[in-house]
MIDO-285242 format. One record per residue (C-alpha): x, y, z. Coordinates in steps of 0.2 Angstrom, whole numbers, padded with zeros to 4 digits, always signed. Each point is the difference from the previous one (the first is absolute). Example, Ala and Ser with C-alpha at 12.3 -4.5 7.8 and 13.67 -1.06 7.14 Angstrom:
REM residues 2
+0062-0022+0039
+0006+0017-0003
***
This chain:
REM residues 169
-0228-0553+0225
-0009-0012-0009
+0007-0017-0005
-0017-0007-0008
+0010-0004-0017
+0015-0008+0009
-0011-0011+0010
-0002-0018-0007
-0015-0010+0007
+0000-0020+0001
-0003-0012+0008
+0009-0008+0016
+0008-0016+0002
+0009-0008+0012
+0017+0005-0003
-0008+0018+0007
-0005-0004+0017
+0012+0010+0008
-0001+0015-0008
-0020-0001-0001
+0001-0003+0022
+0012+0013+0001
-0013+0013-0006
-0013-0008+0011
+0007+0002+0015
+0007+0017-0004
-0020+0005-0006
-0009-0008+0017
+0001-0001+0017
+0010-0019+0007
-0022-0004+0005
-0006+0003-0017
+0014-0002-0013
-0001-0018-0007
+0013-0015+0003
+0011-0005-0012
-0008-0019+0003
-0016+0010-0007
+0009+0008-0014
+0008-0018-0007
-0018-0008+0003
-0010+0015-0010
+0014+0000-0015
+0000-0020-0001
-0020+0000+0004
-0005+0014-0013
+0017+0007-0007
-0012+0009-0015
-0005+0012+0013
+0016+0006+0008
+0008+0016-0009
+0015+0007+0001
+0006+0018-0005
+0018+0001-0005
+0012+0015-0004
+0016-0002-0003
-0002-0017+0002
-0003+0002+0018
-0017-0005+0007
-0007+0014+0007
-0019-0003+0001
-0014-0014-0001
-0017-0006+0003
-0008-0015+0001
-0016-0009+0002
-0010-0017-0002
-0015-0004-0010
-0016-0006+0010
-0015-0001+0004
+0000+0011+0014
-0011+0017-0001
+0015+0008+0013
+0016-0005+0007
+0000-0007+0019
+0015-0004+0011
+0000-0018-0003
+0004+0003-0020
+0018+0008+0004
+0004-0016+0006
+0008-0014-0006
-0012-0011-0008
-0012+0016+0002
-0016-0007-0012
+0004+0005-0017
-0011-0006-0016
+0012+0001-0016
-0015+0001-0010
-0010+0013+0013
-0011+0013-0007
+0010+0015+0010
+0020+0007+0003
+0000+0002+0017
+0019+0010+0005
+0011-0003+0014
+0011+0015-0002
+0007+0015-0010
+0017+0005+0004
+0013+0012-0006
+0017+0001+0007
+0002+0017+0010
+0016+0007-0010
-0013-0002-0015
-0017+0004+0004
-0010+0018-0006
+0007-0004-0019
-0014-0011-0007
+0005-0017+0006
-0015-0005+0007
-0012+0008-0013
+0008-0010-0012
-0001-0020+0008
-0018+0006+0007
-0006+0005-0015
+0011-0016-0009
-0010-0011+0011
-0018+0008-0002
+0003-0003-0021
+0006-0019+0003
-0013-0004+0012
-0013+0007-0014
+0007-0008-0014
-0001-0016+0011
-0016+0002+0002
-0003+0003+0017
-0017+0008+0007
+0010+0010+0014
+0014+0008+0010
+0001+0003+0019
+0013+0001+0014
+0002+0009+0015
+0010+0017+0004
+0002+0012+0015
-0012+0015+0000
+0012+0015-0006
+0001-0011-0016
-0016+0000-0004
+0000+0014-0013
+0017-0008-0007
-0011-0017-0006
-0016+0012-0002
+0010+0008-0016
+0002-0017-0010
-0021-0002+0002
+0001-0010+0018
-0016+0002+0010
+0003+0001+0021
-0012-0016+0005
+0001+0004+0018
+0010-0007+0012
+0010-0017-0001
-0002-0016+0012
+0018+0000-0003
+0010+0004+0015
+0019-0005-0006
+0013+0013+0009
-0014+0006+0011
-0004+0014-0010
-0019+0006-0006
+0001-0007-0020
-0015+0005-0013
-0006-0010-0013
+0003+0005-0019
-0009-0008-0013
+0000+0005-0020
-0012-0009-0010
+0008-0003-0017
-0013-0011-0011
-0019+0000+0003
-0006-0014+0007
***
């Protein structure tokens, strides 16, 4: 079942947090999933990048990310205080989650491809983040490139880097 005309994209606020960490730690493993500290930082830091999916009203998917400079995320950006430049040149993401009770029904097509058109129409030259390999072919399908294997090592897992250009340089 598809819910792709029942979901409503937006952006986050604060009054979300705990529906938004919810679906974190319910996506990722305690190691990788992101604090909530991290969470309030990134939608007080750079709330223009932080999505929600809702249906129903319930929150049931989001992704988020920070503008910078950055060609490639590394583990110290996840943090609090992470370097972020509001006016960077790229969209680096931090994470793409679906709650499990709602995933396989479009959810995360739609905020990916919600923040690939914002992040075009804002001007920026690229996307990248990291994933685990068997989702490669998943980010492969919006026009991500597999660059190789990531310095980052958050949750002690083997993460590849994904880059889309979206404006020549």
């Amino acid at each position: 079942m598809c819910l792709n005309e029942e979901i409503i994209i937006s952006n986050a606020s604060a009054a979300d947090i705990d529906a938004l960490h919810e679906i974190e730690t319910l996506s990722f493993p305690e190691d990788k999933a992101a604090s909530r500290k991290a969470f309030e930082y990134r939608l007080n830091s750079f709330p223009q990048w932080f999505f929600k999916a809702e249906y129903n009203g319930r929150i049931v998917g989001l992704i988020d990310g920070s503008p910078s400079d950055n060609e490639y995320i590394t583990d110290d950006l996840y943090q609090v205080g992470g370097e972020f430049n509001v006016n960077g040149k790229n969209l680096l993401i931090f994470g793409l989650a679906v709650n499990p009770n709602y995933r396989h029904r479009g959810i995360a097509h739609r905020l990916m491809n919600h923040i690939i058109h914002t992040a075009k129409a804002q001007g920026k030259k690229r996307i990248s983040f990291t994933c685990k390999e068997s989702l490669i072919p998943f980010y492969e399908s919006f026009g991500y490139e597999n660059h190789g294997i990531s310095k980052s090592v958050i949750g002690n897992t083997t993460n590849y880097n994904m880059e889309m250009y979206l404006n020549i340089i």
